[in-house]
N, C-alpha and C positions, 0 to 999 in steps of 0.2 A: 430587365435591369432594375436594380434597385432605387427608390428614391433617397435625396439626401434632405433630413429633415433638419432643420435648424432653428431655434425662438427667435424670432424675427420682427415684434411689434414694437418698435422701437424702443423710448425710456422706460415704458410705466410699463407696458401689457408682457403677457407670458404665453399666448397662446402659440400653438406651432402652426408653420407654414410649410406647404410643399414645395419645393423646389422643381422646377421642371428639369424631365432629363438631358443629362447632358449629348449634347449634339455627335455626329457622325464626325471625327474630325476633320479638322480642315473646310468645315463646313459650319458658316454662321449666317443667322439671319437677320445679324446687326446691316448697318449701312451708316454711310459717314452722319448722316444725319443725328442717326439715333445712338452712336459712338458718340459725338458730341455734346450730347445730352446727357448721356452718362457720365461726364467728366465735369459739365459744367454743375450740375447737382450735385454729387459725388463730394464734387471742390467747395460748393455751397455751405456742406454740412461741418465742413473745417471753419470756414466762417461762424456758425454756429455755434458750434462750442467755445468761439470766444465773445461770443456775444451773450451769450448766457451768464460767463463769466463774469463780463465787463458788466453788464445789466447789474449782477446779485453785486457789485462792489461799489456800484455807484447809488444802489439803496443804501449798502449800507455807511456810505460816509453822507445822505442825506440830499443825495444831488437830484434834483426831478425825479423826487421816488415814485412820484404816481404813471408817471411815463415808462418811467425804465422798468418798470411790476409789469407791465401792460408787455412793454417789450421783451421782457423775458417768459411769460407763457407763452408771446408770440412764434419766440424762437423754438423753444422748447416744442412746443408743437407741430412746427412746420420742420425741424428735426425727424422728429418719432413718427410724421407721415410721410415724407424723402424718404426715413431711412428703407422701408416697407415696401415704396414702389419702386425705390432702385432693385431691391430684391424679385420681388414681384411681378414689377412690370405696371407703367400707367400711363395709356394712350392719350391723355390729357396733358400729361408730360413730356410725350413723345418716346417715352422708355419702353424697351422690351424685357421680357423676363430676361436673367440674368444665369448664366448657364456656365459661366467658366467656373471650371470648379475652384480654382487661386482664389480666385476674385470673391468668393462664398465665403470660403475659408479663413480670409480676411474680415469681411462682414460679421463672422462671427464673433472675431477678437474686439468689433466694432463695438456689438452689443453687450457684453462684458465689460466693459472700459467704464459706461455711461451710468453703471450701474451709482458708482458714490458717485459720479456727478450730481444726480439726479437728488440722493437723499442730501445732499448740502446745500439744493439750492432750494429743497421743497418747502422750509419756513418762508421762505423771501415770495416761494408762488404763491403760498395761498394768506398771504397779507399779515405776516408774522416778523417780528424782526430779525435782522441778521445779526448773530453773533458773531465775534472774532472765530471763536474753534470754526462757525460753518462758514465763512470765507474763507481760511486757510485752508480746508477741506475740500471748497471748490476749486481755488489756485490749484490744488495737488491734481484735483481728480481730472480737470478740463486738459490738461497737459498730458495724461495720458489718455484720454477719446482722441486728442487731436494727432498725437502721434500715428495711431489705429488707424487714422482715419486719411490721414497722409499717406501710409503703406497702401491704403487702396485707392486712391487718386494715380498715384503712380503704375500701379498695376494695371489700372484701366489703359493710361496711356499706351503702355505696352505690350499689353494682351489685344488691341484691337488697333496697333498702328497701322496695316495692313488694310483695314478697312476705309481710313482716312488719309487723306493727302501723305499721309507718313509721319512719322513719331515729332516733328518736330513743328507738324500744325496742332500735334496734341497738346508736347508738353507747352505753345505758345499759351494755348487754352488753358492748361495749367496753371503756367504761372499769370495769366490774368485773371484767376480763380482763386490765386494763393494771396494776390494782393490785397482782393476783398475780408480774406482772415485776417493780412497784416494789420490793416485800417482798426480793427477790432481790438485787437492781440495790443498793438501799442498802444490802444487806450486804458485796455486791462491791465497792462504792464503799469500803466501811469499809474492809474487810480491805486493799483494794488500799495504802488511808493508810498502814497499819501496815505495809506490804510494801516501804513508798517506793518505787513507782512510780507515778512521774507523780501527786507528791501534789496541788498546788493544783490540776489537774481535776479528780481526783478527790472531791476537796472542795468544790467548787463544783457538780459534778454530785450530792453528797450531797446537801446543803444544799438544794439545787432539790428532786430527787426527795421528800424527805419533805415538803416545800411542796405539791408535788401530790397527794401521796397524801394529807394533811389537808384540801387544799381538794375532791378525788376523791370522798375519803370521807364529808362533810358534803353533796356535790351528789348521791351515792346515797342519802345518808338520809333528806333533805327533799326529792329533785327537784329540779328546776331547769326553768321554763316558758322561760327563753329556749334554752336546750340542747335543749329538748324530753324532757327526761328525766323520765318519769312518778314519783310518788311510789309507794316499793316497798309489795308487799303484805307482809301481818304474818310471812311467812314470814323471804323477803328482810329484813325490820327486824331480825328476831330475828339472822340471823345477820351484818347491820352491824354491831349492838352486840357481837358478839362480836370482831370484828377492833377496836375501838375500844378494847377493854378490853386485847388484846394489845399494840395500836400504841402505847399510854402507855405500856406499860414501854419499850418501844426507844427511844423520844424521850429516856429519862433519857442513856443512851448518844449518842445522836445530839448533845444540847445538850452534852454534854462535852465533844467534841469539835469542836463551834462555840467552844467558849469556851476552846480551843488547850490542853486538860489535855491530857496525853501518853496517847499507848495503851496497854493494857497486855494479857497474856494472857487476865486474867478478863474484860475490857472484848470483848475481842473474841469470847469463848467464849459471852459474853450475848447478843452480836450475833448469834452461828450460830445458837445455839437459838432464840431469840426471833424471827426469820425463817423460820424452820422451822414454829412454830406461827402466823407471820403469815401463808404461804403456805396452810396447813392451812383456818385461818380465810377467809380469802381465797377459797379455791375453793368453801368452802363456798356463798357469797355468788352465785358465777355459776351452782352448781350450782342454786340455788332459784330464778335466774334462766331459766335454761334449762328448767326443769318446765312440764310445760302450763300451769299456773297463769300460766304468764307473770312480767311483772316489776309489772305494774299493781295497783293498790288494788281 
């Protein structure tokens, strides 16, 4: 049978990788574990891209620029090496090569996406300034890696529900995956307001976002039997409550900004840190998710 080859080295590299053949059907050598794993990285990488984002926008209005430079190769990098061992496979990570052929297929819409991401934020990497034209260029480009990148989070969930407690321990994993992008996403959102670009999407896309991440966050704490999202154990509660306790302070920011006050430096300096520890918080959340223990009571 033949192999399927695809360029697979994340943002920068071009080299090709082999993909292993695809299996006998009906026959995987995943396990919930390493289904798990796949969802929580996978979801990782949507985070990612808004952290890249937010990073090159918060250079460029001048905010902890030596921090946020640091933070965006960081991203960028631990992007482009995810994205290779989701492909791949890396026992360090707990991942196995990846073998569904959807799920490839998608991967490769992955790596196409990041391509202008990548050249809009490359001034901002290597200690250059950001221009207007290359923030605009990021906002455009980061929004479509992220869509990409969401068609195969979802895939994941449903190509290997079978393997795990059933679709609705996935999509739980999911969406405490999706949250760690929101944390991101609404600060890119902010910063982008204060940057005037493309403020009224940006605004609307705020606005939304932190909508979902309170209604997200309320369906992780209690469950939800029509979602199928089991109620968490004391581990997982313990650390919802802690992202609950951060998420109120950003909301004071967030509704001030619904209520058309102007931006200002400290507004947005609150926004960077207060994301910072919402992301913190956040991963905590899948991390407890992820543990044998599962997400269940």
């Amino acid at each position: 049978m033949p192999v399927l080859r695809v360029t697979a080295c994340g943002l920068l590299a071009t080299a090709l990788f082999v993909f292993p053949t695809q299996p006998v059907a009906g026959v995987t050598l995943e396990t919930a574990e390493t289904v798990r794993a796949k969802i929580d990285i996978a979801g990782r990488q949507r985070m990612l891209t808004q952290r890249i984002a937010k990073s090159a926008c918060m250079i460029h209005q001048g905010v902890d620029v030596e921090h946020f430079r640091a933070e965006l190769n960081k991203a960028h990098k631990t992007f482009s090496v995810s994205f290779t061992a989701l492909i791949d496979g890396k026992d360090a990570l707990g991942l196995r090569p990846e073998t569904n052929s959807s799920v490839l297929y998608q991967y490769d819409k992955v790596r196409k996406a990041v391509g202008a991401l990548n050249a809009a934020i490359r001034p901002a990497r290597k200690g250059k300034a950001m221009t207007d034209a290359d923030l605009a260029q990021a906002a455009e480009a980061n929004l479509t890696t992220l869509q990409a990148q969401q068609r195969a989070v979802a895939l994941l969930a449903r190509k290997y529900a079978s393997v795990t407690e059933g679709l609705g321990e996935n999509r739980a994993i999911d969406f405490a995956g999706a949250q760690r992008m929101l944390s991101q996403r609404i600060a890119k959102s902010y910063c982008m307001v204060a940057a005037g670009v493309n403020v009224e999407a940006h605004r609307i896309a705020l606005f939304s976002d932190a909508a979902t991440f309170s209604s997200r966050l309320a369906q992780l704490r209690d469950g939800d039997a029509t979602m199928k999202i089991p109620a968490p154990n004391p581990e997982v509660a313990a650390a919802i409550a802690e992202v609950e306790t951060v998420w109120a302070q950003m909301q004071v920011e967030i509704k001030a900004m619904e209520a058309h006050a102007p931006t200002t430096r400290e507004g947005l300096t609150r926004i960077a840190e207060g994301s910072e520890a919402l992301l913190k918080r956040s991963q905590a959340v899948v991390a407890a998710m992820v543990a044998p223990s599962g997400t269940g009571g």
